[in-house]
Steps between C-alpha positions, in 0.01 A plus 500: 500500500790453219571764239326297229186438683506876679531630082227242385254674780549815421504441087169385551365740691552788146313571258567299191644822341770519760519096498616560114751820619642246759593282224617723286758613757600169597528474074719773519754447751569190393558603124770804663666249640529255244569755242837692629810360537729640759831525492558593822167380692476167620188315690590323822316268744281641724151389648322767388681755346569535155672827395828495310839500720827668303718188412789398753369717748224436793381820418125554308442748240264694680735576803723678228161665361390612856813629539578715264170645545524537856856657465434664208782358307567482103595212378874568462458611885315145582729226285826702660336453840390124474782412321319378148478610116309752412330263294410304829352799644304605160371121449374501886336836414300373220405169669423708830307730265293196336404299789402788708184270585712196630708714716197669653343156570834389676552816720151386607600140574802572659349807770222235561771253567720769777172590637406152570827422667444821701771701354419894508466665185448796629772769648414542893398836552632680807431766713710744541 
């Protein structure tokens, strides 16, 4: 079943409350991002996703984001260790911060998409 048809089925299956809050969402993201410009964000091709990359670089927003969090960097700490401006690093915070929803939904896709191909998410726990 595609995407469209898989979202369709399950649209129809709510209650016409949480039809209207499915809207509204969809209303939403698209108005965030139509309504910031990025200076140092930039949209690339992909078949399904659709976060922000940092310009020049093959690198998304949300890897720097995950990062820093994960490593607990500050900012300063973070643009000296990918090598951007700290205005790169505060601009992926804020669109990392704002789209919290889209990422989610894309971590989602993308374990479905290892798991499919067989690849282990999980580390191998052994006895010792």
């Amino acid at each position: 079943m595609k995407t469209e048809q898989l979202l369709l089925k399950k649209w129809r299956n709510l209650t016409p409350h949480k039809q209207q809050e499915v809207l509204d969402f969809i209303d939403s993201l698209e108005s965030q991002s139509s309504q910031t410009e990025w200076q140092h964000l930039e949209q690339r091709p992909h078949s399904w996703r659709k976060q922000l990359y940092l310009k020049g670089r093959r690198l998304r927003a949300s890897i720097v984001w995950t990062d820093m969090i994960v490593n607990e960097m500050t900012q300063e700490e973070a643009a000296d260790n990918w090598d951007l401006p700290l205005e790169a690093i505060k601009e992926s915070l804020e669109y990392c911060q704002t789209h919290q929803e889209l990422l989610k939904q894309e971590a989602l896709i993308e374990r479905r998409h290892l798991e499919e191909r067989g690849i282990p998410l999980e580390p191998k726990i052994t006895s010792g």
